[in-house]
PAZAKOL-761766 format. One line per field, with one value per residue: x, y, z of N, C-alpha, C in turn; residue number from 1. Coordinates in steps of 0.05 Angstrom, whole numbers. Example, Ala and Ser with C-alpha at 12.3 -4.5 7.8 and 13.67 -1.06 7.14 Angstrom:
<nodes>
nu (264  257)
nv (-114  -45)
nw (156  142)
cau (246  273)
cav (-90  -21)
caw (156  143)
cu (264  258)
cv (-66  1)
cw (156  157)
i (1  2)
</nodes>
This chain:
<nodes>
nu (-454  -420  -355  -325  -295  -247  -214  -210  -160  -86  -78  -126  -149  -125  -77  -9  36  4  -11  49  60  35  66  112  172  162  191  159  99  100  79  107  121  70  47  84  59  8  18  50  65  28  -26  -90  -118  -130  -114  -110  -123  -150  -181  -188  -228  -211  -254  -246  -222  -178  -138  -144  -123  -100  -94  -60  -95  -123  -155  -166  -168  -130  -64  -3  44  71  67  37  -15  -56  -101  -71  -32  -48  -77  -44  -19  -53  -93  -152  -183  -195  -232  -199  -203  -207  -218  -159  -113  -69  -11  10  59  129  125  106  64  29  -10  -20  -17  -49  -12  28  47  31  -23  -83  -141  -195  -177  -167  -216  -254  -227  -227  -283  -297  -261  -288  -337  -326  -310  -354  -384  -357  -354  -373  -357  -321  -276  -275  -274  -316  -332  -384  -443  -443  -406  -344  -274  -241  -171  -108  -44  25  34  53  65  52  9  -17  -49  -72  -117  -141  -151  -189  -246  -229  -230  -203  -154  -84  -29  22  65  114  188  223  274  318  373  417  456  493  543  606  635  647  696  683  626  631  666  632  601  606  635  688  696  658  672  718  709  671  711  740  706  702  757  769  729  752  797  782  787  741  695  652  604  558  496  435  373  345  378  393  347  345  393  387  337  361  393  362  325  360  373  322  304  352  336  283  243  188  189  197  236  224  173  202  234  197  172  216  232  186  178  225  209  172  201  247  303  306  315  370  427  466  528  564  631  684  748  727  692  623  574  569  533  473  455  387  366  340  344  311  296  320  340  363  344  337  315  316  351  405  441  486  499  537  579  609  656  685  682  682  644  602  554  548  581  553  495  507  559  570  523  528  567  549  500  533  570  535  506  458  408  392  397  345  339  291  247  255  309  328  373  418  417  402  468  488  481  426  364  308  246  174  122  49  -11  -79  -135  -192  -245  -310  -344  -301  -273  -238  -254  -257  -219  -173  -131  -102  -82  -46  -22  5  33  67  105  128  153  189  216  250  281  310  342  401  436  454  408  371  385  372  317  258  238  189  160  139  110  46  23  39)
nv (-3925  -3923  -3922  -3856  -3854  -3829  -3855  -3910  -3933  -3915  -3882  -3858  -3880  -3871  -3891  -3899  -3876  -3837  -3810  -3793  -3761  -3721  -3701  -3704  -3669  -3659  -3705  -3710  -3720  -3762  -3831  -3870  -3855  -3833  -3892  -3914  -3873  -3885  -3943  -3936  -3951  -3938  -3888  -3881  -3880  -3867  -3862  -3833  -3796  -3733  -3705  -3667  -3642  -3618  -3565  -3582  -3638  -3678  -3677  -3620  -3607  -3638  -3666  -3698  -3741  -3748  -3788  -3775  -3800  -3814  -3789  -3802  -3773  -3715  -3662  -3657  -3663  -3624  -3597  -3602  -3573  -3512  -3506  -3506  -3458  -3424  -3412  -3413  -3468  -3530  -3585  -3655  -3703  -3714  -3691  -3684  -3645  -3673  -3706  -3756  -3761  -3726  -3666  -3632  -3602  -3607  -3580  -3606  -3590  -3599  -3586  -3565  -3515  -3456  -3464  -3445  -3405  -3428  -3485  -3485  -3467  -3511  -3550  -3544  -3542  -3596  -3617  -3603  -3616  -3674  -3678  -3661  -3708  -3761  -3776  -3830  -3867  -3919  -3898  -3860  -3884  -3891  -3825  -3777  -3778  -3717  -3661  -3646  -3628  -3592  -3588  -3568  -3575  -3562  -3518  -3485  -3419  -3399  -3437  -3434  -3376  -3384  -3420  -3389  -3337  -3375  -3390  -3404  -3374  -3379  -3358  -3357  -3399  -3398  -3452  -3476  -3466  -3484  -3508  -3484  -3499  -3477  -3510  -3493  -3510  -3538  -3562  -3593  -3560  -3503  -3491  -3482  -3439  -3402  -3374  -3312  -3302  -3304  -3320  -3365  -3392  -3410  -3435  -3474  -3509  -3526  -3557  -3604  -3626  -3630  -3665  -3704  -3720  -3736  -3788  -3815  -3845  -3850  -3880  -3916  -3949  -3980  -3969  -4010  -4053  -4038  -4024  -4044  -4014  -3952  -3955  -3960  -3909  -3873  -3884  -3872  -3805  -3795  -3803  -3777  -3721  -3720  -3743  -3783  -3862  -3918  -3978  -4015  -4004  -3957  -3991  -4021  -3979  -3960  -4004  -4010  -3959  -3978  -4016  -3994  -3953  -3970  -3975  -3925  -3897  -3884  -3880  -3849  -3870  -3858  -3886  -3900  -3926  -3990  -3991  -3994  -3963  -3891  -3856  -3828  -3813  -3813  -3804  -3777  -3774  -3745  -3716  -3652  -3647  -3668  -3692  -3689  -3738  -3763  -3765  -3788  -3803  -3840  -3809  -3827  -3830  -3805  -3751  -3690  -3638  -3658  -3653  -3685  -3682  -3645  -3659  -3708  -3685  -3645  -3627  -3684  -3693  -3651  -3658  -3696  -3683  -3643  -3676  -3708  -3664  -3633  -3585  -3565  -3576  -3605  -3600  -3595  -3583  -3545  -3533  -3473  -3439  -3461  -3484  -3444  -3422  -3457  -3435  -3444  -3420  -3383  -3416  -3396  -3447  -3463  -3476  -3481  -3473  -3507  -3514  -3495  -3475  -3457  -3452  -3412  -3368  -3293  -3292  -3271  -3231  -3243  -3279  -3265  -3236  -3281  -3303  -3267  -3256  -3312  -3314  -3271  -3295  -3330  -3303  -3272  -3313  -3300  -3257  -3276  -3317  -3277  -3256  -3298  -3307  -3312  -3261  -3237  -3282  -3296  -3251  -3234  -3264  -3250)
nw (3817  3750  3730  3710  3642  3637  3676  3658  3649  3663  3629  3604  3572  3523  3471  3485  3456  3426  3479  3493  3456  3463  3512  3510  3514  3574  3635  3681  3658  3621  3591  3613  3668  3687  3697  3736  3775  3782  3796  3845  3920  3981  3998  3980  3916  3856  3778  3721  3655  3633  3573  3523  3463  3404  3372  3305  3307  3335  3393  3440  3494  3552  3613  3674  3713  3790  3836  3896  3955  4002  4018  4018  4014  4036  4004  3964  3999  3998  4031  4087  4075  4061  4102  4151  4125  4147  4104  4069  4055  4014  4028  4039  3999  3945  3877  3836  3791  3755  3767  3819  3837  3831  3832  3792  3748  3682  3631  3586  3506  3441  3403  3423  3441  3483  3535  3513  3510  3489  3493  3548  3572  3561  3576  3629  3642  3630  3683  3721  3708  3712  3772  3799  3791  3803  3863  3906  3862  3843  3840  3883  3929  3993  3997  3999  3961  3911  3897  3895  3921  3870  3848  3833  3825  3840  3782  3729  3720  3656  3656  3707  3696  3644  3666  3699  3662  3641  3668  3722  3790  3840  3869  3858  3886  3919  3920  3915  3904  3849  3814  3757  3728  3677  3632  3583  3553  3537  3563  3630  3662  3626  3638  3695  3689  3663  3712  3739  3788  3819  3870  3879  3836  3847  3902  3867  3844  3889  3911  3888  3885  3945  3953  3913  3937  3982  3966  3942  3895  3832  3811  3767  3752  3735  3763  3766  3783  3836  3873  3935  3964  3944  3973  4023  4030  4031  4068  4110  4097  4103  4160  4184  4179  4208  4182  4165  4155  4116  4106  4079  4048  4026  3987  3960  3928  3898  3869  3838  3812  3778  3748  3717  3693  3668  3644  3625  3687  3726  3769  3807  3843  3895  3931  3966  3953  3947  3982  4007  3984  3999  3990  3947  3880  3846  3782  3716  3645  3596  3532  3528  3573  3641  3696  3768  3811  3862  3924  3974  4035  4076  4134  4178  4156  4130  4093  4133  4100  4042  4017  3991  3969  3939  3900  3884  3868  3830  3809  3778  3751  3717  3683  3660  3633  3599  3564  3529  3515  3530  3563  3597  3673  3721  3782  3823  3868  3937  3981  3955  3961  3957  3909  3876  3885  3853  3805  3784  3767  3792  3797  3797  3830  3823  3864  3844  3863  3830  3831  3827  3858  3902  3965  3969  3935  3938  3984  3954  3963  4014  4004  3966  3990  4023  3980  3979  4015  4018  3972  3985  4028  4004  3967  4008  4039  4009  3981  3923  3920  3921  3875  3829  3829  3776  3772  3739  3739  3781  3793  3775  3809  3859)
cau (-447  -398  -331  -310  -275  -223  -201  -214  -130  -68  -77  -153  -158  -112  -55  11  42  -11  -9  69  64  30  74  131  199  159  192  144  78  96  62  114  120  42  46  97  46  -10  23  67  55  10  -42  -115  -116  -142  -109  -123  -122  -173  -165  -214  -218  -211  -277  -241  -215  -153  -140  -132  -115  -95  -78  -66  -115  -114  -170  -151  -174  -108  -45  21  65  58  77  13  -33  -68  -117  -53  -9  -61  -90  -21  -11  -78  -115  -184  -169  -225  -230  -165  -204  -225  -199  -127  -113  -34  -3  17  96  146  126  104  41  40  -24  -12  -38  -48  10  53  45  20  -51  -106  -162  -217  -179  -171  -247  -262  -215  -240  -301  -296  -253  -311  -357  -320  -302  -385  -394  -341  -357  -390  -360  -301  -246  -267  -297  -323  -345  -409  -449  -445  -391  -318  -258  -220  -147  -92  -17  57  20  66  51  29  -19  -43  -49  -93  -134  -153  -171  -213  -259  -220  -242  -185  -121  -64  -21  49  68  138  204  229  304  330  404  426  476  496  568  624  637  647  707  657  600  649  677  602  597  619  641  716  697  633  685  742  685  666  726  755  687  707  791  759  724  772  822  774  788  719  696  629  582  529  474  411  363  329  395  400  332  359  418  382  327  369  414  345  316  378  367  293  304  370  314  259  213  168  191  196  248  206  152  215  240  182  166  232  231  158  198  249  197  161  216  269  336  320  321  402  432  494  531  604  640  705  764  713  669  596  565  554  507  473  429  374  372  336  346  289  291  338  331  365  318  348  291  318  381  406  472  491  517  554  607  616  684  678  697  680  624  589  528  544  587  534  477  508  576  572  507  531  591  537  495  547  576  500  492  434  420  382  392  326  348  271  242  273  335  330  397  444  412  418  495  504  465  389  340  291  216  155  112  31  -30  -101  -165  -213  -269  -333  -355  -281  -278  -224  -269  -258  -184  -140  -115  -93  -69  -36  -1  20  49  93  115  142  181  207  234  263  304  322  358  424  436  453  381  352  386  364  291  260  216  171  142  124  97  17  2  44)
cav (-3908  -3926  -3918  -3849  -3863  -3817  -3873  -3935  -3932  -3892  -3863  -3852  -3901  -3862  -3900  -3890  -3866  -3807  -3796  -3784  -3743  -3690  -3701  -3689  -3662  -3664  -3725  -3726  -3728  -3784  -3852  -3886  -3838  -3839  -3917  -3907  -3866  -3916  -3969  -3935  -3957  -3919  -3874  -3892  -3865  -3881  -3847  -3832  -3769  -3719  -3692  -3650  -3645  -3588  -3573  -3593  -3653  -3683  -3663  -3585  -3591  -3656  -3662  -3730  -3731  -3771  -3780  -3777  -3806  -3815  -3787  -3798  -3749  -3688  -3642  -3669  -3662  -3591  -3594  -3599  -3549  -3491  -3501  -3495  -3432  -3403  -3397  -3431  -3501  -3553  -3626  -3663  -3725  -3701  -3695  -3671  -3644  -3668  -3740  -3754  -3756  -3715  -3642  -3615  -3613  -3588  -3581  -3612  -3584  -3622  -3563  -3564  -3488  -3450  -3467  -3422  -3399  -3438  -3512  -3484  -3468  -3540  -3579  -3543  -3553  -3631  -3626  -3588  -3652  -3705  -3674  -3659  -3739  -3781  -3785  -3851  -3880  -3938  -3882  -3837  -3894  -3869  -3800  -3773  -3765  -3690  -3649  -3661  -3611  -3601  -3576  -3578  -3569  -3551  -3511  -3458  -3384  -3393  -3454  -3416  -3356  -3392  -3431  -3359  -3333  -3404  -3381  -3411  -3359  -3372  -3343  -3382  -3398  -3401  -3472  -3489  -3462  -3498  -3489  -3495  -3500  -3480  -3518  -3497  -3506  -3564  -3600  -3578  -3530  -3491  -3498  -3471  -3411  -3383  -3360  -3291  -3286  -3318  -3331  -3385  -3404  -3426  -3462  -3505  -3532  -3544  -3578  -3627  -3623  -3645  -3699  -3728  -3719  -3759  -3818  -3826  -3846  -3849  -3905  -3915  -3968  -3979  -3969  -4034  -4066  -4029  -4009  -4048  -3996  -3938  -3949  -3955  -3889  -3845  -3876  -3854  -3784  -3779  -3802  -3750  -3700  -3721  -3756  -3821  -3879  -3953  -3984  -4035  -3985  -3946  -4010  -4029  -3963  -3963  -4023  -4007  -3941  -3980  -4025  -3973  -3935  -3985  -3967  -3890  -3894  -3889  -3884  -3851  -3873  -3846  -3895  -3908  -3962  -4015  -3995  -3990  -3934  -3875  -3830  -3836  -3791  -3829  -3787  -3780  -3753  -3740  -3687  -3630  -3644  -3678  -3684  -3710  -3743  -3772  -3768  -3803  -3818  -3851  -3792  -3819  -3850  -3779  -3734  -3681  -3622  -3666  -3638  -3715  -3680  -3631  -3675  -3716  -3675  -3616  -3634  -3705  -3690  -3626  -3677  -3722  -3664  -3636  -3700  -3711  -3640  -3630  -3549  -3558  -3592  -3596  -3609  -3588  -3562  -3547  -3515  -3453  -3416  -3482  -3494  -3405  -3416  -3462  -3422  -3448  -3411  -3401  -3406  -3410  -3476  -3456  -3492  -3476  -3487  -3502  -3517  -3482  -3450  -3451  -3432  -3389  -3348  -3274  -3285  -3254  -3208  -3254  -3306  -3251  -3233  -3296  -3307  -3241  -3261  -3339  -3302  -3252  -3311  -3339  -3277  -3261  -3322  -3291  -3244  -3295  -3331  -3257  -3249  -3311  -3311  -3300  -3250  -3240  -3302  -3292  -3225  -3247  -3272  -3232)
caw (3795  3732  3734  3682  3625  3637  3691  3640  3652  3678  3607  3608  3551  3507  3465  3499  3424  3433  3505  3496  3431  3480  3531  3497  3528  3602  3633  3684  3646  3607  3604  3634  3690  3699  3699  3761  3798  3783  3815  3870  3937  3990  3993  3964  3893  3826  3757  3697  3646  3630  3550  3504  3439  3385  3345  3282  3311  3354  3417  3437  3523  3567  3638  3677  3737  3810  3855  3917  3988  4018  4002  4046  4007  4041  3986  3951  4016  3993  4054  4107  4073  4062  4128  4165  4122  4157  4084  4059  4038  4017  4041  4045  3984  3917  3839  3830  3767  3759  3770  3842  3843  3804  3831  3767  3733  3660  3615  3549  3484  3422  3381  3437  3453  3511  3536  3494  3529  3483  3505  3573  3583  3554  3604  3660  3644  3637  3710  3742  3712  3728  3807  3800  3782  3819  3893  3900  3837  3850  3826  3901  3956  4018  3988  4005  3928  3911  3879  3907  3911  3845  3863  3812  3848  3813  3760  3723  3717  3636  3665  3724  3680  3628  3676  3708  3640  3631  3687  3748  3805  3862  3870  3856  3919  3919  3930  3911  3880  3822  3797  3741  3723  3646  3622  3546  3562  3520  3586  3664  3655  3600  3655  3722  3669  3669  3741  3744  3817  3818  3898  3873  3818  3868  3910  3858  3845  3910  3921  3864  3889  3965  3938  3896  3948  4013  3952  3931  3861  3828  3805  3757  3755  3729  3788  3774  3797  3860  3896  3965  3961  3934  3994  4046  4037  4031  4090  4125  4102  4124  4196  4194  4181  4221  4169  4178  4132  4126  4089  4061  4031  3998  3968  3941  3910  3871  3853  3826  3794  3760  3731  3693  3674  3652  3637  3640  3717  3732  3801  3818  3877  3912  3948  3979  3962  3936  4006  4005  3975  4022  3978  3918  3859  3822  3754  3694  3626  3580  3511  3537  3609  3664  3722  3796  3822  3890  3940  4004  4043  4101  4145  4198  4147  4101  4107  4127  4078  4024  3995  3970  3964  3913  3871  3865  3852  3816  3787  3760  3731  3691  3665  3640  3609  3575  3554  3522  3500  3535  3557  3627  3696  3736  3806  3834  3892  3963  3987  3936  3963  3957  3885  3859  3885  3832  3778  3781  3763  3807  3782  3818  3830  3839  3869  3843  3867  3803  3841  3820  3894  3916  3990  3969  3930  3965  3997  3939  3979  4036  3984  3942  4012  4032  3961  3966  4038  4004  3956  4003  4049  3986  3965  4034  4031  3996  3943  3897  3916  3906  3832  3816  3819  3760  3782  3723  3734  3806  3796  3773  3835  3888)
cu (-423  -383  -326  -298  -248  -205  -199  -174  -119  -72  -110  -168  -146  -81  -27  31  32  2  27  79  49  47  99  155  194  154  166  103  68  90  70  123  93  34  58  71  14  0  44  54  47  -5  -67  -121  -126  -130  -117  -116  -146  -162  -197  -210  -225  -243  -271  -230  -191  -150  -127  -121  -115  -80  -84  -93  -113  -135  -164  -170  -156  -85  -20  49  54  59  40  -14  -53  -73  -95  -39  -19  -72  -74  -18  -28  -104  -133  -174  -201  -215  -205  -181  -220  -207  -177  -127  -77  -38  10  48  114  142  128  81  35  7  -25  -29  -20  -17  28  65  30  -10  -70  -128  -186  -212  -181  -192  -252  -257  -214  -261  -306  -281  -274  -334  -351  -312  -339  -400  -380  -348  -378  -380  -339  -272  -242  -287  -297  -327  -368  -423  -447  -411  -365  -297  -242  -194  -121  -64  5  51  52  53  33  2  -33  -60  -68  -120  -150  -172  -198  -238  -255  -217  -218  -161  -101  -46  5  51  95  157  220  251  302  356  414  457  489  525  576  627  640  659  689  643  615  654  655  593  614  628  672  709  680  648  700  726  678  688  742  732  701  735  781  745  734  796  817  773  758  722  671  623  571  520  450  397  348  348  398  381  338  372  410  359  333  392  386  327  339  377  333  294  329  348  288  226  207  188  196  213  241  189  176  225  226  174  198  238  200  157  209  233  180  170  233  293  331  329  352  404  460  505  564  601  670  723  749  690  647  589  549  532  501  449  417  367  356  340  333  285  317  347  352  357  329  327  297  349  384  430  466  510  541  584  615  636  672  690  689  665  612  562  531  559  576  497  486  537  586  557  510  553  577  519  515  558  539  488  468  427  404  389  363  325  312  267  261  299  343  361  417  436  421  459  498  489  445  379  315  251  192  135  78  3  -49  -122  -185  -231  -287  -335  -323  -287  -259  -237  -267  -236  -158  -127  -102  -73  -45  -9  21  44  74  111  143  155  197  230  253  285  317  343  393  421  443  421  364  358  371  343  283  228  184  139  126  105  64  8  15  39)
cv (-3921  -3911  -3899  -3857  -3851  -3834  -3905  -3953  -3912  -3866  -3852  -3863  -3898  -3882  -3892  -3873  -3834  -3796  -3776  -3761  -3718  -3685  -3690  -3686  -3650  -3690  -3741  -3721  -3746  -3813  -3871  -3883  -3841  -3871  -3923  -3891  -3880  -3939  -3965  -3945  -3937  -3909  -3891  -3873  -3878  -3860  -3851  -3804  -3760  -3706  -3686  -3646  -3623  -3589  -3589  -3623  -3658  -3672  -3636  -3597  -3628  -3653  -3684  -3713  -3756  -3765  -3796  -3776  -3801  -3816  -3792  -3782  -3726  -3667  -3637  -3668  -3627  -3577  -3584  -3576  -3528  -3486  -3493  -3461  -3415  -3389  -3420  -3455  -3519  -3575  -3630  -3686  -3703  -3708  -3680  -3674  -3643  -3701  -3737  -3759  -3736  -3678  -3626  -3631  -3591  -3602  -3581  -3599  -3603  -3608  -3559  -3532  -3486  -3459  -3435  -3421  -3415  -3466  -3498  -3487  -3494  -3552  -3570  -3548  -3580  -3629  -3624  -3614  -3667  -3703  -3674  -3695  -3765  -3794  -3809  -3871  -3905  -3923  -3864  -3858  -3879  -3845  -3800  -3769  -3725  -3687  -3648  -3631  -3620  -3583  -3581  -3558  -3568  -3546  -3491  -3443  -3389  -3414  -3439  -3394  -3361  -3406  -3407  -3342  -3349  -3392  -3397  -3386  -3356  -3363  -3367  -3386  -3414  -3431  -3480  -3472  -3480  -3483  -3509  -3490  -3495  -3498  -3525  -3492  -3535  -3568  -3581  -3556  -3514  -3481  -3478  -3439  -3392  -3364  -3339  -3286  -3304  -3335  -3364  -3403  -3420  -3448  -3481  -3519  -3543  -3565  -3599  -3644  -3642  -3669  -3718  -3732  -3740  -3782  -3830  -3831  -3847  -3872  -3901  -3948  -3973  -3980  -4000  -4045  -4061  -4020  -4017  -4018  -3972  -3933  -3939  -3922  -3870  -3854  -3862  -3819  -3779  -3783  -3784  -3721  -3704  -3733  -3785  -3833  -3905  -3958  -4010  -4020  -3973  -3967  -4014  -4009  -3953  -3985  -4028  -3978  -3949  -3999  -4015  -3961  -3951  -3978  -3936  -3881  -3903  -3876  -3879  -3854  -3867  -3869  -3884  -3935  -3982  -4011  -3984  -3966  -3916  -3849  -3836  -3816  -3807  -3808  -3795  -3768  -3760  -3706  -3680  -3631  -3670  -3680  -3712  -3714  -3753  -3767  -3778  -3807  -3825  -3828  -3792  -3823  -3830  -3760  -3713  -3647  -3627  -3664  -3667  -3696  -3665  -3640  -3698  -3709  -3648  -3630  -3661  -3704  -3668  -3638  -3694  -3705  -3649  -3660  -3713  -3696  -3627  -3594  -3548  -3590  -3585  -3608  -3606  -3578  -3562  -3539  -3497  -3445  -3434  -3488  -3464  -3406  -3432  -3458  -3429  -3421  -3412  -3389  -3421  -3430  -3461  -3477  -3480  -3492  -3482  -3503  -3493  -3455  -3462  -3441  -3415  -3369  -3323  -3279  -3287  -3247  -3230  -3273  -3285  -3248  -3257  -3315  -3289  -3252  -3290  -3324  -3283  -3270  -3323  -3328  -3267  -3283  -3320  -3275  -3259  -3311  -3296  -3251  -3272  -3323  -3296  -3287  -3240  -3263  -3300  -3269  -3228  -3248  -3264  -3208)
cw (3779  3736  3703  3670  3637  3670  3679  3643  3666  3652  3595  3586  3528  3499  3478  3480  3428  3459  3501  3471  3452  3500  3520  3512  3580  3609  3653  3676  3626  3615  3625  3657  3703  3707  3727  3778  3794  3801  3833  3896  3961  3978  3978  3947  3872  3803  3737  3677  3639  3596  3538  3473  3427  3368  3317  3285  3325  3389  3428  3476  3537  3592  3651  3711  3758  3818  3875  3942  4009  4000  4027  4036  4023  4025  3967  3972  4017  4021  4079  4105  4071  4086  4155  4148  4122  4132  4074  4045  4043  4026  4020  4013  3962  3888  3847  3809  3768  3767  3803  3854  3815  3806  3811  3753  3710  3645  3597  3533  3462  3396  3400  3448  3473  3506  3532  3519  3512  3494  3537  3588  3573  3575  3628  3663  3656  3666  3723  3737  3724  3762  3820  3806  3796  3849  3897  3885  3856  3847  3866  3915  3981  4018  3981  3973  3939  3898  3901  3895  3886  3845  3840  3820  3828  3790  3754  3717  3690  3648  3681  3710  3662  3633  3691  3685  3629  3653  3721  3766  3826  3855  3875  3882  3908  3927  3938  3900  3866  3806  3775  3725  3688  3650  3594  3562  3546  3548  3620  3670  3647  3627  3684  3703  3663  3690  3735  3763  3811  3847  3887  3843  3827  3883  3898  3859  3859  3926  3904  3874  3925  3969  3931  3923  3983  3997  3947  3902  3851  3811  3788  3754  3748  3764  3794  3790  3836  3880  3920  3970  3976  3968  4020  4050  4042  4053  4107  4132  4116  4144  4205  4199  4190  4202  4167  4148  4144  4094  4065  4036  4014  3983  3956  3920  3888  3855  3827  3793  3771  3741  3709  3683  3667  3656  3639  3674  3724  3759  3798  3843  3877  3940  3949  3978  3966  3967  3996  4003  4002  4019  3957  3907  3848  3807  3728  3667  3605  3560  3519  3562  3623  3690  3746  3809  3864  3901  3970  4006  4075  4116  4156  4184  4121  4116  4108  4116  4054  4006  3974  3960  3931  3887  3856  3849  3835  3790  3764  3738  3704  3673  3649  3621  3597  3551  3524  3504  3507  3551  3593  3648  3716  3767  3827  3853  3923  3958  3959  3937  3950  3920  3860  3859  3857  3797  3764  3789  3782  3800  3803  3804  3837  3843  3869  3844  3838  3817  3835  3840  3913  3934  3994  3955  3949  3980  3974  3946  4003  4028  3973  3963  4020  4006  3965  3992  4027  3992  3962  4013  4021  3980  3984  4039  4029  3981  3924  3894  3901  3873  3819  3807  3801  3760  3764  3726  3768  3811  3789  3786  3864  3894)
i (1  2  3  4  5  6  7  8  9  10  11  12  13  14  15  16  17  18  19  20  21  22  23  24  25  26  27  28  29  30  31  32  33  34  35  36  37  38  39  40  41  42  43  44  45  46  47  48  49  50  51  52  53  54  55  56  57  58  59  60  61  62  63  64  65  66  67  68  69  70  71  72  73  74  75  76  77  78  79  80  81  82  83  84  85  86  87  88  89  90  91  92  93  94  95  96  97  98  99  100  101  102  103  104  105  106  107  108  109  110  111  112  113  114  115  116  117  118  119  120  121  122  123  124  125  126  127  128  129  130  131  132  133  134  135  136  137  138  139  140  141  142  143  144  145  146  147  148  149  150  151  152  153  154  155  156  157  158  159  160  161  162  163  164  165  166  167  168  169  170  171  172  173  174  175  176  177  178  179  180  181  182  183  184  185  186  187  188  189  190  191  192  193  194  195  196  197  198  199  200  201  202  203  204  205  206  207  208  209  210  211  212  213  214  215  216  217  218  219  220  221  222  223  224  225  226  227  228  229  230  231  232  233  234  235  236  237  238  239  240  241  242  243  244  245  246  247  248  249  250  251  252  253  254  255  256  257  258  259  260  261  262  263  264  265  266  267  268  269  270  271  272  273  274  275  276  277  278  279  280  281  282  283  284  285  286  287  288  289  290  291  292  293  294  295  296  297  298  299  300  301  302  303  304  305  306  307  308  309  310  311  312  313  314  315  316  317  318  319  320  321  322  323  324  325  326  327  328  329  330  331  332  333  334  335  336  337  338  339  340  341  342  343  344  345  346  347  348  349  350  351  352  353  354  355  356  357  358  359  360  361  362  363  364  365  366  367  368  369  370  371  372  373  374  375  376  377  378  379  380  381  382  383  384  385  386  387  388  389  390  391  392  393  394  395  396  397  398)
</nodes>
C-alpha cells in the first residue's frame, strides 16, 4: 500500500509559511516544533498533518497527526494509562490525532476561531479514513490491514466539545491539568502585589531573599550550546523520582530540540561562585506565551531552604515576561497545588477516542465518574488548588 499524503512530510506536504499561519500563537503546533517531534529519538512513529478544506476554498480545520507503533513517553501511551485507570482503551499502535511531545494538541482553523461543527465533521471524517487506510502502509508497519485506533490526547474542552458535536461518540477522559499563570503585571514587584493573601505574598519573596542569600545567580544560554549540561541535570531528576532514562538518549534528543528550534530554545541555569550549574529551566517564548518545557537539578548539591526550583521555574521567568510584556506563563502539566500557589490557572487537558466503533462506546457514566473523581483529587489538594480550577471548563465532561 502507498504511503498517504498527509505523511508526504512532518507538514503533510503543506508550506511551512501556511502550516504556521494556522498555527499561530500555539508554540507547540508549529512547524518547527513538529520538525522536533519528527526527528526526536525513540519510539516507532511516522508524522505528518491531516487538514480539510472549506467548500469555497483554503483551509477550514488542521490537526498534526502521528502514527504510532511505539511510544516511550508515557503520557502519550493511551492504551497503558486508560487501562491502569480500569476504563475501555483500544490497542496500544494506531493514528494519534496531536504531535507527540509538548502535551497539547490544538485543532487549527483556517480564521483562527473556535472549531465549527461543518470543519469539525470534515477532519474527522478524513481521521476516521486515513486510521481506516494506514495499517499496512510504511507510516504503521507490523499492523494487521483493517481499521486502526484513532485517539487524539491534550484536547481542550472547546476541541473536545466540537469533536462531540462532529459525531465523535466517546466520552472524553480527563487526562491532564494544564496551568496557566497570568502575568499582565510591569515587572515582578507588579506580579507579587497581585496575590491577595499577604501570607503567599511574604513566601514569595523570601523564596527569592533565600536564594539570593545561599549566593546563587542565574544563567542563560541558548540550549544548542548546552544539551551535555541540560541532559545531565534532568537525568538526575528522573532517577530522584524513579524514572527509566539514559543520558545518551536525553542528549541526543536536545540536541535534536535545539536543532529545530534554534535560538528560541533558552536554558536557564542557577549556579554557585563560578560552580557548575545545579538546576536548570529550558524555556520558550512564542506570541503572548512563555512555555517551560523542561527542568532538572542535581539534588545532592542544592541548599536547603533555598527554594532553586521556584526561582527558576516561576520567578525568573515572570522577570523575563514582564520584561517582554508578554500576559501568560505556561508552566504545564503536573504538580497542580505547587503551580495554583503561585496563581496558575488550572484548566483541564482531555483524551478522545475518535474511532468509529470506539470500545468506549456505552461507558459515559463510568468515564464521566472517573473524570469527577480526577478533579476532586485535584481540588482536594488545597484551597488555593480548589479556587483555582476553572471549573467551567471541567464541567462537560464530569
Amino acid at each position: 500500500m502507498s504511503i498517504p499524503g498527509e505523511f508526504d512530510d512532518h507538514l503533510g506536504g503543506l508550506p511551512s509559511q501556511v502550516w504556521d499561519g494556522l498555527a499561530a500563537g500555539h508554540l507547540y503546533s508549529t512547524s518547527d516544533w513538529l520538525r522536533f517531534c519528527a526527528r526526536d529519538i525513540g519510539g516507532t512513529i511516522s508524522t505528518g498533518t491531516v487538514h480539510v478544506s472549506e467548500p469555497g476554498g483554503g483551509i477550514g480545520a488542521a490537526v498534526p497527526v502521528t502514527a504510532v507503533v511505539e511510544e516511550p513517553n508515557g503520557f502519550y501511551r493511551w492504551d497503558s494509562v486508560l487501562s491502569s485507570s480500569g476504563l475501555p482503551s483500544p490497542g496500544p499502535a494506531g493514528l494519534m490525532a496531536g504531535q507527540r511531545r509538548g502535551y497539547q494538541t490544538h485543532v487549527l482553523t483556517g480564521d483562527g476561531e473556535a472549531l465549527k461543527p461543518p470543519g469539525a465533521e470534515r477532519l474527522l471524517g478524513r481521521l476516521r479514513e486515513l486510521s481506516s487506510d494506514i495499517a499496512g502502509t510504511g507510516v504503521l508497519p507490523g499492523t494487521r490491514p483493517g481499521p486502526v485506533p484513532c485517539v487524539a490526547p491534550f484536547l481542550t474542552t472547546a476541541d473536545a466539545l466540537a469533536l462531540r458535536e462532529a459525531g465523535a461518540r466517546a466520552h472524553p477522559v480527563l487526562w491532564a491539568t494544564d496551568a496557566w499563570i497570568p502575568v499582565e503585571a510591569e515587572d515582578w514587584d507588579a506580579w507579587v502585589a497581585t496575590f491577595a493573601s499577604k501570607k503567599r505574598r511574604d513566601n514569595l519573596k523570601r523564596e527569592v531573599r533565600e536564594f539570593r542569600r545561599a549566593g546563587y545567580t542565574i544563567t542563560r544560554a541558548p540550549l544548542s550550546e548546552c544539551c551535555g549540561a541540560t541532559a545531565e541535570l534532568l537525568a538526575a531528576t528522573q532517577k530522584r523520582y524513579g524514572q527509566p532514562y539514559d543520558l545518551d538518549t536525553l542528549t541526543e534528543s536536545f540536541r535534536r530540540q535545539a536543532e529545530a528550534m534554534g535560538d528560541a530554545a533558552q536554558v536557564l541555569f542557577c549556579s554557585r561562585e563560578d560552580g557548575p550549574p545545579v538546576g536548570f529551566c529550558l524555556y520558550y517564548v512564542h506570541g503572548t506565551t512563555l512555555s517551560i518545557r523542561a527542568v532538572g537539578f542535581d539534588y545532592p548539591e542544592l541548599r536547603p531552604g533555598a527554594a532553586e526550583y521556584f526561582n527558576l521555574v516561576y520567578h525568573e521567568p515572570v522577570r523575563i515576561a514582564t520584561e517582554l510584556g508578554l500576559t501568560w506563563i505556561h508552566p504545564g502539566i503536573e504538580a497542580p497545588d505547587a503551580k495554583a500557589r503561585r496563581g496558575a490557572r488550572l484548566r483541564p487537558l482531555w483524551t478522545l477516542d475518535l474511532t468509529e466503533d470506539s470500545v468506549q462506546h456505552g461507558h459515559d457514566e463510568p468515564i464521566r465518574l472517573h473524570n469527577a473523581h480526577r478533579m476532586r483529587s485535584v481540588a482536594e489538594l488545597s484551597p488555593v488548588a480548589d479556587k483555582q480550577i476553572e471549573a467551567d471548563l471541567f464541567a462537560p465532561f464530569c
